[in-house]
mmJSON file of the N, C-alpha and C atoms, coordinates in Angstrom:
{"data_MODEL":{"atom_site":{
"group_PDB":["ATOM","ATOM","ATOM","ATOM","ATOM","ATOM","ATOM","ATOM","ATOM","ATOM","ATOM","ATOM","ATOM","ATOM","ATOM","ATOM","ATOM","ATOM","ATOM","ATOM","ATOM","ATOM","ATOM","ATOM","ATOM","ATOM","ATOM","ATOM","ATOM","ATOM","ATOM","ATOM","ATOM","ATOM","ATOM","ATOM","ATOM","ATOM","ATOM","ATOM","ATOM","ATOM","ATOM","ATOM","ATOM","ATOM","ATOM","ATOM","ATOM","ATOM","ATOM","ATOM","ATOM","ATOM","ATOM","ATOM","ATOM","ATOM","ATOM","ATOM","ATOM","ATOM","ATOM","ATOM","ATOM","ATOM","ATOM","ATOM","ATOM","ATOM","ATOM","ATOM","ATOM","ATOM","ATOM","ATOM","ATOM","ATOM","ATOM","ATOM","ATOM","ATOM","ATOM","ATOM","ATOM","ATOM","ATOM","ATOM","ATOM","ATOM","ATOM","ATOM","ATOM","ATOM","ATOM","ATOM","ATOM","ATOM","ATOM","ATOM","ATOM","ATOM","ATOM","ATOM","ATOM","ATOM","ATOM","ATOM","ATOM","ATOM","ATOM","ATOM","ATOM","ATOM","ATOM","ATOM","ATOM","ATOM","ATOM","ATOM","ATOM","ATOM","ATOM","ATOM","ATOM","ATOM","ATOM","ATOM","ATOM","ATOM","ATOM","ATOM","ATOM","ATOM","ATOM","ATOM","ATOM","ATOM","ATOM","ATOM","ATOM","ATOM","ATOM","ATOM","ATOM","ATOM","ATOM","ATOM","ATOM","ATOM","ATOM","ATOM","ATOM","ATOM","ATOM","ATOM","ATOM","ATOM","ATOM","ATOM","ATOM","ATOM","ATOM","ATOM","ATOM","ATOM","ATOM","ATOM","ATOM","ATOM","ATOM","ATOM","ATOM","ATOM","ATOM","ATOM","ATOM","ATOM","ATOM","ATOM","ATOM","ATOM","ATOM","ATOM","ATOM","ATOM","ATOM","ATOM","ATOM","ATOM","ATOM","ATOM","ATOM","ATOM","ATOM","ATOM","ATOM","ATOM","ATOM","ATOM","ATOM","ATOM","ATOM","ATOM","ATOM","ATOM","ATOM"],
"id":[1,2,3,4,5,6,7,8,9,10,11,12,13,14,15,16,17,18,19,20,21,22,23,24,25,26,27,28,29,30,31,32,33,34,35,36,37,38,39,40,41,42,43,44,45,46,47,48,49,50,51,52,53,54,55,56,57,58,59,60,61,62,63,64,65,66,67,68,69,70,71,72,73,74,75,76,77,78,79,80,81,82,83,84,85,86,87,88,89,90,91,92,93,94,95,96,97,98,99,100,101,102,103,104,105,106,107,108,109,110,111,112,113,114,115,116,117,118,119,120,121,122,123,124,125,126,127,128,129,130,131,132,133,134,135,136,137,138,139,140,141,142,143,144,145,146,147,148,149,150,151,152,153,154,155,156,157,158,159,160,161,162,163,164,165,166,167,168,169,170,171,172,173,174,175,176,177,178,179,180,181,182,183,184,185,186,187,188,189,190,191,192,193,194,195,196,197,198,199,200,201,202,203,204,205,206,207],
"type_symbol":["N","C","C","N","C","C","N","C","C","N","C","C","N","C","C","N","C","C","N","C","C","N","C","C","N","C","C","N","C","C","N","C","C","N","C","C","N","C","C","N","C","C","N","C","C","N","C","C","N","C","C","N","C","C","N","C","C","N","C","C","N","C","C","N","C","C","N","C","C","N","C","C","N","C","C","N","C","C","N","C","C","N","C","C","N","C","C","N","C","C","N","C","C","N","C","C","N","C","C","N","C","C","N","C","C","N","C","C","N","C","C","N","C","C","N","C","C","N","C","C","N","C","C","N","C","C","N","C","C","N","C","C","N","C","C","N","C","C","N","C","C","N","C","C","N","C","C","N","C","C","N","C","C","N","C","C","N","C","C","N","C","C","N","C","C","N","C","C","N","C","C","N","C","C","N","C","C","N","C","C","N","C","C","N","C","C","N","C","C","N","C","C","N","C","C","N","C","C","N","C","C","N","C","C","N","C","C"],
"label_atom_id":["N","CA","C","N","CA","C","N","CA","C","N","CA","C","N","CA","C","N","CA","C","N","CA","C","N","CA","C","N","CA","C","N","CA","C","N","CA","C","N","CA","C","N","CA","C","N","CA","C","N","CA","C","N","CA","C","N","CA","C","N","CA","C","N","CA","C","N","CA","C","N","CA","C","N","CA","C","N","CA","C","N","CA","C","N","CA","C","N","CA","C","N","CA","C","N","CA","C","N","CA","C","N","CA","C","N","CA","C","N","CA","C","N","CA","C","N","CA","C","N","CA","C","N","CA","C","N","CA","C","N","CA","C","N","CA","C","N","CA","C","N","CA","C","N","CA","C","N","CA","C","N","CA","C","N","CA","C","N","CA","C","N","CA","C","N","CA","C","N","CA","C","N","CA","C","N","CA","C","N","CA","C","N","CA","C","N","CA","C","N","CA","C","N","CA","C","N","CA","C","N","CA","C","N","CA","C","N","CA","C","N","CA","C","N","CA","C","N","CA","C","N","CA","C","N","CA","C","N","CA","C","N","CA","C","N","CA","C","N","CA","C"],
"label_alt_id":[null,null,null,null,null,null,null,null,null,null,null,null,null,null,null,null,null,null,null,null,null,null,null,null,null,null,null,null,null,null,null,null,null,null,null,null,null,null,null,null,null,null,null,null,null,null,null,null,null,null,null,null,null,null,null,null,null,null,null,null,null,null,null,null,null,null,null,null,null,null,null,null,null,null,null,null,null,null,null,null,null,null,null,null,null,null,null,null,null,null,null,null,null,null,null,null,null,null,null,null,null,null,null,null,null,null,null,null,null,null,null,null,null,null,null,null,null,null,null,null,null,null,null,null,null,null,null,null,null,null,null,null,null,null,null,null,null,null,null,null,null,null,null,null,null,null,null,null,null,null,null,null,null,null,null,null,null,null,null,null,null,null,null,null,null,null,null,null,null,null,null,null,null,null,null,null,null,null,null,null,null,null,null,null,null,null,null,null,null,null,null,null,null,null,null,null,null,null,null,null,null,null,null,null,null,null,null],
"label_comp_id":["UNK","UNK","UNK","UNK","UNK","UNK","UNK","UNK","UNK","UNK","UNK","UNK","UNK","UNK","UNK","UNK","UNK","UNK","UNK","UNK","UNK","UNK","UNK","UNK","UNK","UNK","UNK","UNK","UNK","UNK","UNK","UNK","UNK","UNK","UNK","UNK","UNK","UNK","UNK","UNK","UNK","UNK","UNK","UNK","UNK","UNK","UNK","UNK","UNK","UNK","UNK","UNK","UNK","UNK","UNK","UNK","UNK","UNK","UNK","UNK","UNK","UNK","UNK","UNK","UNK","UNK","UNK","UNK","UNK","UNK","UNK","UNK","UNK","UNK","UNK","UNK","UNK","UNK","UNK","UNK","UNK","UNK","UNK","UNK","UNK","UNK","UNK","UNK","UNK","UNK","UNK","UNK","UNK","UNK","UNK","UNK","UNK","UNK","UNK","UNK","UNK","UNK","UNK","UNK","UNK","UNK","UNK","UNK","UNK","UNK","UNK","UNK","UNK","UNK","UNK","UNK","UNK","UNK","UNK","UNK","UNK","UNK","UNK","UNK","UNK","UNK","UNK","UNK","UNK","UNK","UNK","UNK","UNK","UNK","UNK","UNK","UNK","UNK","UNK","UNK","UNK","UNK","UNK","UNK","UNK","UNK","UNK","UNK","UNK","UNK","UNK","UNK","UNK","UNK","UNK","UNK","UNK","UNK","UNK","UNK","UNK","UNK","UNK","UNK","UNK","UNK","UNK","UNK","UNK","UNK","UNK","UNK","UNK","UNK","UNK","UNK","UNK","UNK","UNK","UNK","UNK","UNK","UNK","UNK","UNK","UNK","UNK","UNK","UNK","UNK","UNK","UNK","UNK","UNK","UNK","UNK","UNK","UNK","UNK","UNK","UNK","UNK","UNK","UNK","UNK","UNK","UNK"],
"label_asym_id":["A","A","A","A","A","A","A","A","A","A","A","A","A","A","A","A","A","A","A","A","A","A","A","A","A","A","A","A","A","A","A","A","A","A","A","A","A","A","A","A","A","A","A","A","A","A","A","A","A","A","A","A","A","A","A","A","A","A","A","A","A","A","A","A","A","A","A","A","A","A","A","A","A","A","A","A","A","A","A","A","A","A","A","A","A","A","A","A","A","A","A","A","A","A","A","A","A","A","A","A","A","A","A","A","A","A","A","A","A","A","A","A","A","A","A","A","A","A","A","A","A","A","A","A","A","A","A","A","A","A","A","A","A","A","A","A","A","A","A","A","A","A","A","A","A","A","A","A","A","A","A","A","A","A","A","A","A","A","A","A","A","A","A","A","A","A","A","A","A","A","A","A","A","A","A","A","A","A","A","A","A","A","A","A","A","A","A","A","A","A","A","A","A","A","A","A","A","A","A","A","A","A","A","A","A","A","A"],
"label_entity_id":["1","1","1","1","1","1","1","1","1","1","1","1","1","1","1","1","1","1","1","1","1","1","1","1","1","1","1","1","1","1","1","1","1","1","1","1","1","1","1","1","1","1","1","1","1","1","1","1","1","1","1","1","1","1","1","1","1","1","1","1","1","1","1","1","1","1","1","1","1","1","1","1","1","1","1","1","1","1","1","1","1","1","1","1","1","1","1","1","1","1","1","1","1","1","1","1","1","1","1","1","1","1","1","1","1","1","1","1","1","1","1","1","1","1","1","1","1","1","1","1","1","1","1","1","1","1","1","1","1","1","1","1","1","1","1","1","1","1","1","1","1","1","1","1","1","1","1","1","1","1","1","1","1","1","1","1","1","1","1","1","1","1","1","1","1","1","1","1","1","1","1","1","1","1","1","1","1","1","1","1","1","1","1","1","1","1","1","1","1","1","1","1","1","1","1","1","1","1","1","1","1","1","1","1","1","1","1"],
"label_seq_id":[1,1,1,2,2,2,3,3,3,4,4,4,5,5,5,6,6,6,7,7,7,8,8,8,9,9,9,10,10,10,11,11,11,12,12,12,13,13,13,14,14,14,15,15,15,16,16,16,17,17,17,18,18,18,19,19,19,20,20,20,21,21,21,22,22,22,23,23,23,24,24,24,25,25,25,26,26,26,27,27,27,28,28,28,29,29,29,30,30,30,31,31,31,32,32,32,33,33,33,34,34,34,35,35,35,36,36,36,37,37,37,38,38,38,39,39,39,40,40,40,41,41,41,42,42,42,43,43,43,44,44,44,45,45,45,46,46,46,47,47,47,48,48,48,49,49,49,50,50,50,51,51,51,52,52,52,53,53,53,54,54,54,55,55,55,56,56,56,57,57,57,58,58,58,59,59,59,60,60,60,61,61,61,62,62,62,63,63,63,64,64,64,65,65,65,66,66,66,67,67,67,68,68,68,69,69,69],
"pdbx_PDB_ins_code":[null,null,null,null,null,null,null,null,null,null,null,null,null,null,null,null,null,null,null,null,null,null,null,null,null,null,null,null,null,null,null,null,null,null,null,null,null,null,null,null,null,null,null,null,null,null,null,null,null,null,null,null,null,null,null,null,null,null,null,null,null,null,null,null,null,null,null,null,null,null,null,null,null,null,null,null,null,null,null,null,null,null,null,null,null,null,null,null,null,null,null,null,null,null,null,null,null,null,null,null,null,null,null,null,null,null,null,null,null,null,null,null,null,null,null,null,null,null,null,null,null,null,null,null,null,null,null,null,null,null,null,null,null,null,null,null,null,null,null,null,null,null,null,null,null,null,null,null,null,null,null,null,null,null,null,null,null,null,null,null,null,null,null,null,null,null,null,null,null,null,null,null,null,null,null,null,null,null,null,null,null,null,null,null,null,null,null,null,null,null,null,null,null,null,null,null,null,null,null,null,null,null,null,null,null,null,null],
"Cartn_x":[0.839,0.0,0.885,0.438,0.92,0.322,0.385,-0.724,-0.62,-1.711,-1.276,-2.342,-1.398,-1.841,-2.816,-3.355,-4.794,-4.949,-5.453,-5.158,-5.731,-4.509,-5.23,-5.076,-5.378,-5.37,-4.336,-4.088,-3.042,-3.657,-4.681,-5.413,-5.426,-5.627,-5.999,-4.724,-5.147,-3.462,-3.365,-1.847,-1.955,-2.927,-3.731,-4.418,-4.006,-3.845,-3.277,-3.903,-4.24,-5.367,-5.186,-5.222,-4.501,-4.243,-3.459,-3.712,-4.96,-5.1,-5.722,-7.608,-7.799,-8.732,-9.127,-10.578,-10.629,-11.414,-11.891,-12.497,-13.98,-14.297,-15.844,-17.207,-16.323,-17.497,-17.234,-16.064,-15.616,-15.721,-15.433,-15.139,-13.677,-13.318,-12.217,-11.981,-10.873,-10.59,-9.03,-8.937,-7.613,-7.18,-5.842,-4.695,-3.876,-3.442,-3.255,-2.332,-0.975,-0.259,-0.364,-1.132,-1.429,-0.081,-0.011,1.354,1.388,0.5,0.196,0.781,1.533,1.645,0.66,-0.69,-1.794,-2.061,-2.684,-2.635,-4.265,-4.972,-6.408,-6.63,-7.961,-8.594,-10.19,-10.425,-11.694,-12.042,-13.217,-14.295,-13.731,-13.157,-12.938,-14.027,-15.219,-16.376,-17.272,-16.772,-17.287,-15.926,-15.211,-14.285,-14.047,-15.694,-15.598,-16.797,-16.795,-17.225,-16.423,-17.083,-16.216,-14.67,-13.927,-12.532,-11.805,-11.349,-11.019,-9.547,-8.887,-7.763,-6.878,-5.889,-4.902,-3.764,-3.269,-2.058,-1.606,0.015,1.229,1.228,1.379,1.218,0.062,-1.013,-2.81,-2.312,-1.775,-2.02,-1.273,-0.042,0.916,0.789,-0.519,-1.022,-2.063,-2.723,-4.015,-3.542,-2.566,-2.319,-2.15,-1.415,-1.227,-2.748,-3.567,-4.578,-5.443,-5.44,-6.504,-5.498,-4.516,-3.951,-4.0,-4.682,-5.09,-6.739,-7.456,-8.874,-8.958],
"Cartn_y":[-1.168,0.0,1.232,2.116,3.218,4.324,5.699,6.865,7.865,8.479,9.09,10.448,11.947,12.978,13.48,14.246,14.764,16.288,17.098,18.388,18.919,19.629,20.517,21.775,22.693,23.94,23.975,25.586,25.866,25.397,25.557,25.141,24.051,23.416,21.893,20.652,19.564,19.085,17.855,17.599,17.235,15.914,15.068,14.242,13.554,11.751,10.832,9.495,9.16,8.335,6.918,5.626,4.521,4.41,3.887,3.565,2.456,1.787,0.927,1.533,2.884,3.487,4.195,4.065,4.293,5.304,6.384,7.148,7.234,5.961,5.012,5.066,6.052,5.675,4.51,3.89,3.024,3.24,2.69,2.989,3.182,4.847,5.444,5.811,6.035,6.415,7.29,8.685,9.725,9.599,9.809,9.308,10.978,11.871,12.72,13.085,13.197,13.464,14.937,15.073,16.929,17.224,18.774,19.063,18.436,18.427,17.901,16.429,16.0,14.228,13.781,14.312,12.828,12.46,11.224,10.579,11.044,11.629,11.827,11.073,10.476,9.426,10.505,10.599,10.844,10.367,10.142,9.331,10.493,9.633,10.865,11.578,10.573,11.044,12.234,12.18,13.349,14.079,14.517,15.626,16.375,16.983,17.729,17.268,16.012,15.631,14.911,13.968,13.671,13.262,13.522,12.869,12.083,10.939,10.262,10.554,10.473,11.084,9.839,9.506,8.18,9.1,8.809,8.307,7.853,8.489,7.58,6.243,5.883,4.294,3.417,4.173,3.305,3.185,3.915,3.958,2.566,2.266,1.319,0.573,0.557,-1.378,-1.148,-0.55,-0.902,-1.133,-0.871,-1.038,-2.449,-3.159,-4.696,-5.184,-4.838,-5.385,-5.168,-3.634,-3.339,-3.716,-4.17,-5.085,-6.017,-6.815,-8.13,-8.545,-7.105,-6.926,-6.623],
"Cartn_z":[0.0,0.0,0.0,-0.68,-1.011,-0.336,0.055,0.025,-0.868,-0.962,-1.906,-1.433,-1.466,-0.358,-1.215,-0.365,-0.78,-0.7,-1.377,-1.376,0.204,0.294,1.842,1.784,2.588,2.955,4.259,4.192,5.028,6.432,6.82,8.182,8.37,7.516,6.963,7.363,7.891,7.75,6.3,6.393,5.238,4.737,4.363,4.704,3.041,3.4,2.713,2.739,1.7,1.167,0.671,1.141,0.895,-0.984,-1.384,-2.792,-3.47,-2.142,-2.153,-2.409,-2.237,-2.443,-3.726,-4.189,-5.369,-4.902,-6.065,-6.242,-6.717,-7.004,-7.526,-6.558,-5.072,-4.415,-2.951,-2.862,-2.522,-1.034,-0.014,1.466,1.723,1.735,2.331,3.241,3.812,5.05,4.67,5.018,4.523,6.405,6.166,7.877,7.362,8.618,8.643,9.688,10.087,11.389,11.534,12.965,13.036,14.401,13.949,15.321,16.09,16.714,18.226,18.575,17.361,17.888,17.872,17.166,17.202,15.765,15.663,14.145,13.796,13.038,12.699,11.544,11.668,10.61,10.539,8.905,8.509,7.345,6.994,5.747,4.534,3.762,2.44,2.016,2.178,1.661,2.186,3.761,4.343,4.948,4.248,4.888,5.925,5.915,6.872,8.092,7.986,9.259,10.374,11.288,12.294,11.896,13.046,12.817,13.814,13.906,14.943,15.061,16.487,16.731,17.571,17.127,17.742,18.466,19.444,19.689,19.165,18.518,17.887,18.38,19.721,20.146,19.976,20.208,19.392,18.018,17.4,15.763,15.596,16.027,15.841,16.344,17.269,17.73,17.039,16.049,15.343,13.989,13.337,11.978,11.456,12.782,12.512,12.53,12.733,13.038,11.726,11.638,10.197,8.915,9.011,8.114,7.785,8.694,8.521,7.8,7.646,7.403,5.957],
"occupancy":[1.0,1.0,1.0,1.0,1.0,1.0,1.0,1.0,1.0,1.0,1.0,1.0,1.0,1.0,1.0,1.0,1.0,1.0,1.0,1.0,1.0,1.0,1.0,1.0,1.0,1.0,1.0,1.0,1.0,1.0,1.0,1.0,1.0,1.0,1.0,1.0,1.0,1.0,1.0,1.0,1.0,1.0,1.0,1.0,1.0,1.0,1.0,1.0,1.0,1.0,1.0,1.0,1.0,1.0,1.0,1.0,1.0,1.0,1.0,1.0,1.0,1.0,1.0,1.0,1.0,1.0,1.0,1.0,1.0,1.0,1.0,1.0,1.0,1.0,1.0,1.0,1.0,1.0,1.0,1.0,1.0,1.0,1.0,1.0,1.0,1.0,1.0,1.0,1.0,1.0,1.0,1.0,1.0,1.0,1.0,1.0,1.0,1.0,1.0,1.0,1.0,1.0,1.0,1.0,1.0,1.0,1.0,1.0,1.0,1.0,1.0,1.0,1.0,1.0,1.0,1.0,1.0,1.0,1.0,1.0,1.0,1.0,1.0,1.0,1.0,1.0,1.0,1.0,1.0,1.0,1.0,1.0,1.0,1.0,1.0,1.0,1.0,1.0,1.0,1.0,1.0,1.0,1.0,1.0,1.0,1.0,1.0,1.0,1.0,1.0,1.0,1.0,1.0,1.0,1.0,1.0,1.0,1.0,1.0,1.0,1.0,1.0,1.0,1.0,1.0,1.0,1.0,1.0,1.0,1.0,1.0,1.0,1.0,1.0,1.0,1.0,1.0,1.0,1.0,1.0,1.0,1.0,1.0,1.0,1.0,1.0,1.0,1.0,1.0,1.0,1.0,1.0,1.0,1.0,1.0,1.0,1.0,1.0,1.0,1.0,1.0,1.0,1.0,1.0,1.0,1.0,1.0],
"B_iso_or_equiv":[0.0,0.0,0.0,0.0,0.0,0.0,0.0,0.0,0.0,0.0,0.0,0.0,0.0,0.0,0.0,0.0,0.0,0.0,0.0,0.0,0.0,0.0,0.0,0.0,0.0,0.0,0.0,0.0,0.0,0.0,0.0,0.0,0.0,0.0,0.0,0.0,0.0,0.0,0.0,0.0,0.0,0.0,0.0,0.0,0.0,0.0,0.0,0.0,0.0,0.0,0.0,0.0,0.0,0.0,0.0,0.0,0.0,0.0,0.0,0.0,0.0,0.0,0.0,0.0,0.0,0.0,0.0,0.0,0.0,0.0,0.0,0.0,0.0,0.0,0.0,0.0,0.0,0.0,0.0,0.0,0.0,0.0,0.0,0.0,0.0,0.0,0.0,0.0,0.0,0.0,0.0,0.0,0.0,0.0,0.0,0.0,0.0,0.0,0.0,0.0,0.0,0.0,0.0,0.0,0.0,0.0,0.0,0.0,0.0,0.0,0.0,0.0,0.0,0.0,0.0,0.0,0.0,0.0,0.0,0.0,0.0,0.0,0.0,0.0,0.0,0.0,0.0,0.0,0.0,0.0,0.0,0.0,0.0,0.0,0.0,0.0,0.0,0.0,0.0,0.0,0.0,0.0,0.0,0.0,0.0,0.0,0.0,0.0,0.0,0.0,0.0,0.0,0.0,0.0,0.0,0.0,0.0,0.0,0.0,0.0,0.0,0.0,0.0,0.0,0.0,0.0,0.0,0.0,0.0,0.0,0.0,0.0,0.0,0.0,0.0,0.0,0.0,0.0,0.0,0.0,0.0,0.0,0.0,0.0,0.0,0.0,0.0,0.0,0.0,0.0,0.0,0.0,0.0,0.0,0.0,0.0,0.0,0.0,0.0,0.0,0.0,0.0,0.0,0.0,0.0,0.0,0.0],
"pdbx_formal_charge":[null,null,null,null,null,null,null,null,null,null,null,null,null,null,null,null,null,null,null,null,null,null,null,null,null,null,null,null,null,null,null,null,null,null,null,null,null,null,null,null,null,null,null,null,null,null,null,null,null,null,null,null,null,null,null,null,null,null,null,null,null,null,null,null,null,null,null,null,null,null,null,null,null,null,null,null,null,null,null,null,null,null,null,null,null,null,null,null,null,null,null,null,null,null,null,null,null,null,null,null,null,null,null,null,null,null,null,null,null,null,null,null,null,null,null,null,null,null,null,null,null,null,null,null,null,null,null,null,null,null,null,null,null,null,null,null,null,null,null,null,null,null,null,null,null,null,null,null,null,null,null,null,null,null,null,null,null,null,null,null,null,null,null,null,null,null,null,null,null,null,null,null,null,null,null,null,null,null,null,null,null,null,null,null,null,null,null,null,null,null,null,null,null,null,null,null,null,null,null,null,null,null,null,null,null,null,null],
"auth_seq_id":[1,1,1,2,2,2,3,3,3,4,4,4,5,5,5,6,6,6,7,7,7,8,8,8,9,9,9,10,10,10,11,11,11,12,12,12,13,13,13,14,14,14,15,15,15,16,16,16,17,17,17,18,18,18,19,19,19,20,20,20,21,21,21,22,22,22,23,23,23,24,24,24,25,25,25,26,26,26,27,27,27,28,28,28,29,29,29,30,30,30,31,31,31,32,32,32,33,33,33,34,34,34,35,35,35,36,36,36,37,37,37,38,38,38,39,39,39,40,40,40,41,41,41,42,42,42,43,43,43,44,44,44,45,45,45,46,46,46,47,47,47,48,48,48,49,49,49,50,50,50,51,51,51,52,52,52,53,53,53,54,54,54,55,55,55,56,56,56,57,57,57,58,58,58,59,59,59,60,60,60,61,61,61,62,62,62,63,63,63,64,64,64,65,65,65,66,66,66,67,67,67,68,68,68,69,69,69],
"auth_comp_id":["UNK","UNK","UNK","UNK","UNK","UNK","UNK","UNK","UNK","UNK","UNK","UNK","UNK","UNK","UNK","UNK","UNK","UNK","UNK","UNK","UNK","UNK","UNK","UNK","UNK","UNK","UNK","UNK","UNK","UNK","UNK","UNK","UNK","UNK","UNK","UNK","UNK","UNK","UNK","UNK","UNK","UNK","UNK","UNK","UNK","UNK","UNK","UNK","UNK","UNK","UNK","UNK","UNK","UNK","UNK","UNK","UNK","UNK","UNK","UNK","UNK","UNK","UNK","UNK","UNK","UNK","UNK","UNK","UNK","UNK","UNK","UNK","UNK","UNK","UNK","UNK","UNK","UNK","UNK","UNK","UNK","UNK","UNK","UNK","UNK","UNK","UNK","UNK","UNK","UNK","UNK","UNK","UNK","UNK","UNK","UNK","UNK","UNK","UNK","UNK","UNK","UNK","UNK","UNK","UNK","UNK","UNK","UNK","UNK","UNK","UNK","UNK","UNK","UNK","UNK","UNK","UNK","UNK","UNK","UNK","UNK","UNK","UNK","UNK","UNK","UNK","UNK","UNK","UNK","UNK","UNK","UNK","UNK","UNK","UNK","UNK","UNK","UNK","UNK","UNK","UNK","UNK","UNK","UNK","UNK","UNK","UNK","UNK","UNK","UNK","UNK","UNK","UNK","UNK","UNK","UNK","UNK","UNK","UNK","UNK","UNK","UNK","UNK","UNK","UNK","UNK","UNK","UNK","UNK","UNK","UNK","UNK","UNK","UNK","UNK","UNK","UNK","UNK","UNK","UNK","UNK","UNK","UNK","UNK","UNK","UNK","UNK","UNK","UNK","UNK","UNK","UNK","UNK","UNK","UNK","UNK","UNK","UNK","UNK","UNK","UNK","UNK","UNK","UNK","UNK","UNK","UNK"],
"auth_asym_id":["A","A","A","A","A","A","A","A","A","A","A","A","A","A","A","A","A","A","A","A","A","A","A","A","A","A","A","A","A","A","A","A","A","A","A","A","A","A","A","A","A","A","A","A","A","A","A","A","A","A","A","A","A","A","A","A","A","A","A","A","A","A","A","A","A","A","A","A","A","A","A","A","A","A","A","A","A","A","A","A","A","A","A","A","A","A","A","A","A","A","A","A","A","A","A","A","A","A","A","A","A","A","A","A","A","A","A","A","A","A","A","A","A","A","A","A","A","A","A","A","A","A","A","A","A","A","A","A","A","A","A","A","A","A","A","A","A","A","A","A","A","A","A","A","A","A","A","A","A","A","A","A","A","A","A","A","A","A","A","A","A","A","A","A","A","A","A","A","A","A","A","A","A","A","A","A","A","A","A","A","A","A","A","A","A","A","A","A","A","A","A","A","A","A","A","A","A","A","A","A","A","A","A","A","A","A","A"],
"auth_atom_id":["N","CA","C","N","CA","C","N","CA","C","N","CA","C","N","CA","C","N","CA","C","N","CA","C","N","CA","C","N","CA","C","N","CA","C","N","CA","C","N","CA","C","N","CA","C","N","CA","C","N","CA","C","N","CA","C","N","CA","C","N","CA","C","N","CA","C","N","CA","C","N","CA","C","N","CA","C","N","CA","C","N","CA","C","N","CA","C","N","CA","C","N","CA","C","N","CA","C","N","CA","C","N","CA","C","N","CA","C","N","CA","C","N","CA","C","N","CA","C","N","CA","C","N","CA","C","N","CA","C","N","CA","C","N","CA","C","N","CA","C","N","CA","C","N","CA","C","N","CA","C","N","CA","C","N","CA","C","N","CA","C","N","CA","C","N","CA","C","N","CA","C","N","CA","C","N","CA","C","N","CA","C","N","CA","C","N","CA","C","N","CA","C","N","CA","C","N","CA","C","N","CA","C","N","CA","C","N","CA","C","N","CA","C","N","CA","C","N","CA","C","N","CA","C","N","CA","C","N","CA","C","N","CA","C","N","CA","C","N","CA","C"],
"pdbx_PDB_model_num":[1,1,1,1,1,1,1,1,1,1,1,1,1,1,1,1,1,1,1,1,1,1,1,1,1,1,1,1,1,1,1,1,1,1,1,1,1,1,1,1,1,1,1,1,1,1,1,1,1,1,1,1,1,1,1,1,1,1,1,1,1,1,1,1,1,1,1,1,1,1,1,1,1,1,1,1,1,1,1,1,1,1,1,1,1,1,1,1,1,1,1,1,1,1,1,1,1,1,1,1,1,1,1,1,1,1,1,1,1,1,1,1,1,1,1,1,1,1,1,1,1,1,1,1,1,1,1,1,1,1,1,1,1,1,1,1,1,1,1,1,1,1,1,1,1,1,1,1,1,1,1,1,1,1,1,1,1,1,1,1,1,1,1,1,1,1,1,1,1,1,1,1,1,1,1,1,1,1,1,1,1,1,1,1,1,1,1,1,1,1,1,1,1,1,1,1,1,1,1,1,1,1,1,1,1,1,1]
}}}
């Protein structure tokens, strides 16, 4: 898997989109590292709705996992 970044705004952080995601409509999910040291996950499809926020250490015990899915 690849990412591949997604346009942002200066406010905006940078937000990066599996390769594995198509543009068809598909179920996405864009991963984003903001200052703060936390990892943010949101629905490509809704941008500007909710956003879930990891810990560097959650992120890196959940990846082995949603890797396996």
């Amino acid at each position: 898997m690849t990412l591949k970044p997604s346009s942002g705004t200066e406010r905006e952080p940078n937000w990066a989109k599996s390769s594995y995601s198509t543009d068809e409509g598909a179920q996405c999910v864009e991963v984003a590292a903001a200052p703060d040291d936390t990892i943010l996950i949101r629905d490509s499809k809704n941008p500007d709705g909710p956003r879930l926020t990891f810990t560097p250490t959650t992120w890196a015990a959940f990846l082995p996992y949603a890797a396996k899915r």
